[in-house]
RODO-2510 file (C-alpha; in nm, 4 decimals, decimal comma):
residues 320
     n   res          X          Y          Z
     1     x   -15,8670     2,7624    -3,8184
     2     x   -16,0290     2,8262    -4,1617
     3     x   -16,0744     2,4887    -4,2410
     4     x   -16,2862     2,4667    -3,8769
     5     x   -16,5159     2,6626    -3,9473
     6     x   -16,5383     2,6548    -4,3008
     7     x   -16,6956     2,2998    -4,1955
     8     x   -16,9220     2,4352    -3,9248
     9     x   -17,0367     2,6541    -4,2264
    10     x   -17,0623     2,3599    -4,4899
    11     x   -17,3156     2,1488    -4,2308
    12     x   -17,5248     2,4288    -4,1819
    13     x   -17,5610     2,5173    -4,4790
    14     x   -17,5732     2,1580    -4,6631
    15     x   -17,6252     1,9339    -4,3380
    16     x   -17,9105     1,6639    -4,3146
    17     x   -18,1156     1,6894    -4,0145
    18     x   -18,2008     1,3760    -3,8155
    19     x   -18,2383     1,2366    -3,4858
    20     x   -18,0208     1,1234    -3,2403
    21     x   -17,9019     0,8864    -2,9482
    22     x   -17,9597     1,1726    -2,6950
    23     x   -18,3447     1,2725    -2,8171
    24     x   -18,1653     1,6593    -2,9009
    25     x   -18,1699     1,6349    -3,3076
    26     x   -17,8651     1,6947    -3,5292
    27     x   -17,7445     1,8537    -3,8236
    28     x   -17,4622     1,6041    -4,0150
    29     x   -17,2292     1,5741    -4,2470
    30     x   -17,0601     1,2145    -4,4038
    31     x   -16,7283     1,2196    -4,3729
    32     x   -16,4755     1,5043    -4,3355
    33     x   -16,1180     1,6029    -4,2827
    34     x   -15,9131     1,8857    -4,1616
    35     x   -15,5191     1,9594    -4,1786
    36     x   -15,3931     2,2060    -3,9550
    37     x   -14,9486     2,2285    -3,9572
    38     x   -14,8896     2,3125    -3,6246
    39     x   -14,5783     2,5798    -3,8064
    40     x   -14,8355     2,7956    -3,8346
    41     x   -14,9577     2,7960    -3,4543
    42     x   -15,1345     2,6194    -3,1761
    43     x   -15,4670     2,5191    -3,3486
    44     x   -15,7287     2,6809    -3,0811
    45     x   -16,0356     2,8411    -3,1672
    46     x   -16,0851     3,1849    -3,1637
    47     x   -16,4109     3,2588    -3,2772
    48     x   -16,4875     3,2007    -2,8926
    49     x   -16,2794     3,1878    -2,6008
    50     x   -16,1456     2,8038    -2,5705
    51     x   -16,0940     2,6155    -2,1938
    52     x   -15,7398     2,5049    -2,2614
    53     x   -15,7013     2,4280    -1,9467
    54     x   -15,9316     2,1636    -1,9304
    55     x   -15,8074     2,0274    -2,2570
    56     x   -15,4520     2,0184    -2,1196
    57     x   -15,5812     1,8444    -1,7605
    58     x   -15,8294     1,6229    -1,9342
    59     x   -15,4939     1,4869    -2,1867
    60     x   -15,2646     1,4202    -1,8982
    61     x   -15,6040     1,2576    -1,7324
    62     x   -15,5496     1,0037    -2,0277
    63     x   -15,2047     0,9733    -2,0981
    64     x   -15,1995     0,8700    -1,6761
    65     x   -15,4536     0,6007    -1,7233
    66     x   -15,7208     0,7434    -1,5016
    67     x   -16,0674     0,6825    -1,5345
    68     x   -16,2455     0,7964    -1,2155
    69     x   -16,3415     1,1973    -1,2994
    70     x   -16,2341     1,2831    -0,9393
    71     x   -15,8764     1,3472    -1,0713
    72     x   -16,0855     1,6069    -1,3024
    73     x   -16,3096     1,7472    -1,0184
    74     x   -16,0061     1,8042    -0,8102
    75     x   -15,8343     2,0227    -1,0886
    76     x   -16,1859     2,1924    -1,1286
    77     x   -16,2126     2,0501    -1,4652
    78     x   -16,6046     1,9280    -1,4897
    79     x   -16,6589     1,8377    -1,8571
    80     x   -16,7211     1,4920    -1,8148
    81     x   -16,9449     1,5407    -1,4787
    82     x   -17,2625     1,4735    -1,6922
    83     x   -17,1830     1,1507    -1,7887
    84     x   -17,1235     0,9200    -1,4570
    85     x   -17,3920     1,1768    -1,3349
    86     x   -17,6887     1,0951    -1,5316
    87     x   -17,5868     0,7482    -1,4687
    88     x   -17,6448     0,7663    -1,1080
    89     x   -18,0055     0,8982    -1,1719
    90     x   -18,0707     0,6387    -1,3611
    91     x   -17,9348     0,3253    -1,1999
    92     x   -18,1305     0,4534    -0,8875
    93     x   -18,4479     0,5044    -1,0943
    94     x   -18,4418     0,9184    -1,0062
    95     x   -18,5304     1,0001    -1,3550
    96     x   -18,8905     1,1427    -1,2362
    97     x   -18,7390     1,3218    -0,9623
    98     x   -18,4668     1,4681    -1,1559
    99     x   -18,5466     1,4857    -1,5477
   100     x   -18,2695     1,5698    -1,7455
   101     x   -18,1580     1,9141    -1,7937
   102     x   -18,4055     2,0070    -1,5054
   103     x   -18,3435     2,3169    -1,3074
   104     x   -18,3694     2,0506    -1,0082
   105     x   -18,0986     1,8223    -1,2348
   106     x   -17,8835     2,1235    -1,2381
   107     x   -17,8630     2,1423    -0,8712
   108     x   -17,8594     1,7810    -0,8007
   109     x   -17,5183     1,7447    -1,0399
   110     x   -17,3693     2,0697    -0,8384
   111     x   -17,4698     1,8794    -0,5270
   112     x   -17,2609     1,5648    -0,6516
   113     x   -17,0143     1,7318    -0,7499
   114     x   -16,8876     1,9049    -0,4104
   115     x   -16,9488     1,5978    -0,2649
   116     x   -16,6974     1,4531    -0,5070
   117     x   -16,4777     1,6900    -0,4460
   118     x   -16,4904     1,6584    -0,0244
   119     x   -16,4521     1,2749    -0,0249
   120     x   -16,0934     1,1338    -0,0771
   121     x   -16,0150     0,9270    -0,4318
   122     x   -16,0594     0,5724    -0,2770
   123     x   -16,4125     0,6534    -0,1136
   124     x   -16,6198     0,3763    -0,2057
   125     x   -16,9068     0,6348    -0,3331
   126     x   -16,6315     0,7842    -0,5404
   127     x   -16,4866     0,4472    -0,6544
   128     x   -16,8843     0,3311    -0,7539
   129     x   -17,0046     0,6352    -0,8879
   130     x   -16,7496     0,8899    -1,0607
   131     x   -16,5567     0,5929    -1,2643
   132     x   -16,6241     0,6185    -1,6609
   133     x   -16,5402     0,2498    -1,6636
   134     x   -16,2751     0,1296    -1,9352
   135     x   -16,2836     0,4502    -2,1160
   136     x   -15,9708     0,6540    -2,3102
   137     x   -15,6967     0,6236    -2,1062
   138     x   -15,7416     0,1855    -1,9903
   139     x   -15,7523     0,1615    -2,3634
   140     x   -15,4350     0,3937    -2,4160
   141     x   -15,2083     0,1985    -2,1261
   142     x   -15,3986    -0,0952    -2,0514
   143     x   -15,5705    -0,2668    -2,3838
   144     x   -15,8128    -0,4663    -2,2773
   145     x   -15,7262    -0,5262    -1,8978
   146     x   -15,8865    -0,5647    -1,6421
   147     x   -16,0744    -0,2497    -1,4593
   148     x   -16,0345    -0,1394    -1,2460
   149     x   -15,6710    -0,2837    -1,2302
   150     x   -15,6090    -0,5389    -0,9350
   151     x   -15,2549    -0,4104    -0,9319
   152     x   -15,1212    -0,0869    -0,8752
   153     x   -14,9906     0,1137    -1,2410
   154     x   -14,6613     0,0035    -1,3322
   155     x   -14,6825    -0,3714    -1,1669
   156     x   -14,7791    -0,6352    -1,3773
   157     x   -15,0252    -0,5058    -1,6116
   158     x   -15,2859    -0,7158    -1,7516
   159     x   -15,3237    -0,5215    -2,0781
   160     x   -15,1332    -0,3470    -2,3656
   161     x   -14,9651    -0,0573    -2,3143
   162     x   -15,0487     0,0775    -2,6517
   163     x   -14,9352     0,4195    -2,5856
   164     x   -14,5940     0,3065    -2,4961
   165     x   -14,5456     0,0546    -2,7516
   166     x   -14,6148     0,3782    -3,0004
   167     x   -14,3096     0,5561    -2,8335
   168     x   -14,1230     0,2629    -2,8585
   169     x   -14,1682     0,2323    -3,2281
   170     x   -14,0912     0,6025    -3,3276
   171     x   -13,8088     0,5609    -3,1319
   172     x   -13,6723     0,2047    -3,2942
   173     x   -13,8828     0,1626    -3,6214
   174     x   -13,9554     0,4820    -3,7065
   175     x   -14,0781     0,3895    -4,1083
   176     x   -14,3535     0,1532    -3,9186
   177     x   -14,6745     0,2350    -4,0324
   178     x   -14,8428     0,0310    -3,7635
   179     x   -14,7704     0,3147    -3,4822
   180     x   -15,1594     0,2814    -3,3801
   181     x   -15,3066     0,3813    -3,0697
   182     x   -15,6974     0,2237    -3,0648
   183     x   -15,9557     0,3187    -2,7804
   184     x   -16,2498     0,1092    -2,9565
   185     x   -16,2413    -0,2031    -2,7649
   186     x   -16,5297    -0,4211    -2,8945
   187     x   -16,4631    -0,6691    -2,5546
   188     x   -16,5411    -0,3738    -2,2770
   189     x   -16,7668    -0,1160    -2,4992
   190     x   -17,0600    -0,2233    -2,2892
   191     x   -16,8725    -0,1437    -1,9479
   192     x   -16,7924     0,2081    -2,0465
   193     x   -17,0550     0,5105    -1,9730
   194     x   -16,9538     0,6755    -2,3069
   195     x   -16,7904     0,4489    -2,6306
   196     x   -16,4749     0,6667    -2,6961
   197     x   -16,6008     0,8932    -2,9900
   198     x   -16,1858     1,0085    -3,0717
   199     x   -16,1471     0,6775    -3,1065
   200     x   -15,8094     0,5597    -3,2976
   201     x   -15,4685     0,7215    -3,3609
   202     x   -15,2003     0,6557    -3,5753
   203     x   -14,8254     0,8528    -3,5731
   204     x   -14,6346     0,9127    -3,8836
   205     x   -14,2159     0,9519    -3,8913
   206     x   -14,1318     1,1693    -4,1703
   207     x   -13,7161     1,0362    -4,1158
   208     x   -13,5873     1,2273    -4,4075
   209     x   -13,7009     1,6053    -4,1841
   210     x   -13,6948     1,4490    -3,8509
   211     x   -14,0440     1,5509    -3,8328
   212     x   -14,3255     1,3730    -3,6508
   213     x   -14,7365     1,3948    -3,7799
   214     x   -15,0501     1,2141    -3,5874
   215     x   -15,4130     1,1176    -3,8058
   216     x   -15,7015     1,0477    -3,5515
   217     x   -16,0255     0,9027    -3,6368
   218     x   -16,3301     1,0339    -3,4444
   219     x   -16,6587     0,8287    -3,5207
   220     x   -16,8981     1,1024    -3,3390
   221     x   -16,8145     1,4841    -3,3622
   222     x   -16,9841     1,7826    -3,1748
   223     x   -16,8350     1,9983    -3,4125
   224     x   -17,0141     2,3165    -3,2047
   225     x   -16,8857     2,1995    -2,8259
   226     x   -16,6256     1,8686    -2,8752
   227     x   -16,4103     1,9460    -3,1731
   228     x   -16,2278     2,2276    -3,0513
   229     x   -16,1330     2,0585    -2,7752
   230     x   -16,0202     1,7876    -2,9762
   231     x   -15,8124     1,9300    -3,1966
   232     x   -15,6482     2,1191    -2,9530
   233     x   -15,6070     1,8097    -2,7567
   234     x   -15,4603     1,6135    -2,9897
   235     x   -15,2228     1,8827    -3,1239
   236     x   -15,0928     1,9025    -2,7530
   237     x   -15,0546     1,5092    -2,7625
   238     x   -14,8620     1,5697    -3,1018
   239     x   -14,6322     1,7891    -2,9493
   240     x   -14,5560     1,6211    -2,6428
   241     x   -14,4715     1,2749    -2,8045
   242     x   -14,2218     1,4701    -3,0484
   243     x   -14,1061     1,6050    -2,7708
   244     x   -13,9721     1,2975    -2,5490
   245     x   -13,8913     1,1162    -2,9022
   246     x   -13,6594     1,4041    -3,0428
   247     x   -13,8757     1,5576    -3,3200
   248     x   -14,0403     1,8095    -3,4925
   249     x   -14,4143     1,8060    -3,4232
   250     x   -14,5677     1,8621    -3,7550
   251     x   -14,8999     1,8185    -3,9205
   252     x   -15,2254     1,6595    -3,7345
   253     x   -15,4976     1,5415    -3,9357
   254     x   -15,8198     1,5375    -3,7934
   255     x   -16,1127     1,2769    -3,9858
   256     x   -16,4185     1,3152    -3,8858
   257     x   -16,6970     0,9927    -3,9883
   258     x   -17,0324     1,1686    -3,8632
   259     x   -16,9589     1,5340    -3,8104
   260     x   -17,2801     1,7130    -3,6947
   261     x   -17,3992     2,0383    -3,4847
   262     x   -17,7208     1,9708    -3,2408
   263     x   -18,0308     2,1548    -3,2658
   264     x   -17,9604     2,3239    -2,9787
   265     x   -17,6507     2,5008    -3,1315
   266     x   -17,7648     2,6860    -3,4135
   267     x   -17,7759     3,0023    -3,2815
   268     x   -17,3860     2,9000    -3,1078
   269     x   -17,2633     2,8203    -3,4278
   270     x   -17,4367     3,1005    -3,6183
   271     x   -17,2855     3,3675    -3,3681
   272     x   -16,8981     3,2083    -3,4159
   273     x   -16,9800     3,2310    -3,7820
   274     x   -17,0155     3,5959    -3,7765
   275     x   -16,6844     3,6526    -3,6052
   276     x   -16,3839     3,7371    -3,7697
   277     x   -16,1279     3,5124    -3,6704
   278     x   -15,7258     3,6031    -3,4377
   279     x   -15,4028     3,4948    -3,5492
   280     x   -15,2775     3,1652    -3,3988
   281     x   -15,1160     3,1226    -3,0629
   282     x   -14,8235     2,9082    -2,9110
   283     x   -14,8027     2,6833    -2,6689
   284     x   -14,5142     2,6357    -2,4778
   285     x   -14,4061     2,3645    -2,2662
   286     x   -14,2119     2,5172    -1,9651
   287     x   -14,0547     2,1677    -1,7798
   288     x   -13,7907     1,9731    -1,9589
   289     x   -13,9465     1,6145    -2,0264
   290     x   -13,7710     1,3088    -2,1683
   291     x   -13,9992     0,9903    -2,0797
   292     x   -14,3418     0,9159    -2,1044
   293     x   -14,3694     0,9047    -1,7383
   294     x   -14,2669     1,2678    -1,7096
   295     x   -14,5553     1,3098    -1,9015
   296     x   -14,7939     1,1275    -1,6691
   297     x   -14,6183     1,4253    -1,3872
   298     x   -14,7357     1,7073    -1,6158
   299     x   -14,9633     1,9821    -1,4743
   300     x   -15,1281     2,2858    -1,6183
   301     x   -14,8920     2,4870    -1,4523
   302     x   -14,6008     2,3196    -1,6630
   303     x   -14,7700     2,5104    -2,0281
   304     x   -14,7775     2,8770    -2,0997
   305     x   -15,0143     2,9768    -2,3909
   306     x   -14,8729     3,3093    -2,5350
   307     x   -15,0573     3,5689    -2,7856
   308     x   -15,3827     3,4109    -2,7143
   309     x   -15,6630     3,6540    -2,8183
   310     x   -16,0090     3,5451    -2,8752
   311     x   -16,3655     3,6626    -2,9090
   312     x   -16,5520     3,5944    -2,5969
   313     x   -16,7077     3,2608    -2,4509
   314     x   -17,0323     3,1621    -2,5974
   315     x   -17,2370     2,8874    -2,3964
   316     x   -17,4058     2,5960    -2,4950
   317     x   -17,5998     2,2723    -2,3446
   318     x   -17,4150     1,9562    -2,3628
   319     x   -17,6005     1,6243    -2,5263
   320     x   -17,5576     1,3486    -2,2647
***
């Protein structure tokens, strides 16, 4: 993870600072790439102690084409819970009552979120409040349908199954170099609550090694809080699409257009920068799985992470 933190360390050091959409302030780099080749480990951050759970639940989440968080809140996964959150505040003008990041916001979101949690996935509260709108995983399996869907999954879809069309071509055109999967959809940005900030995929074939490699382009990085996540989450995707296509995974490539730390993570950042870093763990995947929808059937239960040792968590606010 070198090249990880060797960027955290290049911002601070040589970062701009400017404002931001979320009124917190950022530090930022133009324009950045990392490599990691996943033959030398499971890229997960050890500097600090990394929620791979909720990277592995928040995937499937995707690859299923859900939207609504209450397939999140069920698996006690909560980091998207600010977002449709601080939406309800606002759309019912509560902004006063509850300002953001409020000791009395704090207990209002843990307040919504075991209500979330009591009330079954087609309560109308739930359906209203707790849906991102056309986010990641429409965009993945359902390109620019409609949302939510008027039919159930699997019946006449509206959109384009992007995700499946990429299987499709690793399997049956393997040199292709149009295996893209795209979550910026210019017709339904305005409906989401967040613009997808890991925004565009595309999968390489190498066919001489029967080897398999994914580059994603993220517009907006939280190098401090969302990167880790995404690299691990993307690795995982990587290794489950080699998987149920009969190849090696291999190399992912992580570009990065604005990478920046908030204000509010110096001291974060500065702490995992003193750390010396662990050796890289494994991740295994312990149920046999040949189709993309024995992917959407994954749980967490179905990985084991093996010599996983890491420096302990270190907390931060997230920028909503």
């Amino acid at each position: 993870m070198d090249n990880y933190l060797s960027l955290l360390k290049q911002v601070m050091e040589k970062g701009i600072d400017k404002e931001d959409r979320t009124g917190t302030g950022v530090r930022w780099v133009f324009g950045a790439q990392m490599r990691f080749d996943l033959n030398d480990g499971f890229p997960l951050v050890t500097t600090k102690k990394t929620f791979l759970r909720g990277i592995v639940v928040e995937l499937i989440w995707l690859i299923r084409w859900e939207t609504n968080i209450k397939y999140l809140v069920d698996r006690n996964v909560k980091i998207w819970d600010e977002w449709p959150f601080q939406n309800y505040i606002d759309s019912n003008n509560l902004w006063e009552k509850f300002p953001k990041y409020s000791d009395a916001w704090m207990e209002e979101k843990k307040r919504f979120i075991e209500k979330i949690s009591e009330l079954p996935e087609d309560d109308e509260f739930v359906q209203k409040w707790w849906d991102l709108g056309p986010v990641y995983g429409q965009q993945w399996r359902n390109f620019n349908g409609p949302h939510p869907s008027p039919l159930p999954k699997g019946e006449g879809k509206r959109g384009v199954d992007q995700l499946k069309n990429a299987i499709d071509l690793i399997k049956n055109d393997p040199t292709s170099r149009r295996i893209i999967v795209n979550a910026w959809n210019p017709a339904q940005i305005d409906e989401m609550l967040l613009p997808p900030c890991h925004m565009f995929y595309q999968l390489n074939v190498d066919t001489t090694n029967n080897k398999l490699n994914l580059h994603m382009y993220q517009r907006s990085a939280d190098l401090f809080l969302g990167v880790p996540f995404n690299i691990a989450s993307y690795s995982t995707l990587l290794m489950l699409l080699a998987k149920i296509t009969w190849l090696e995974a291999w190399e992912y490539v992580h570009c990065l257009w604005d990478a920046h730390i908030y204000n509010n993570h110096f001291d974060q950042v500065n702490e995992q920068l003193s750390r010396e870093p662990f050796g890289l763990p494994e991740l295994k995947l312990k149920k046999d799985v040949k189709t993309l929808e024995d992917l959407e059937k994954l749980e967490w239960g179905d990985f084991e992470l093996v010599w996983y040792e890491s420096h302990g968590r270190i907390s931060a606010p997230v920028a909503v």
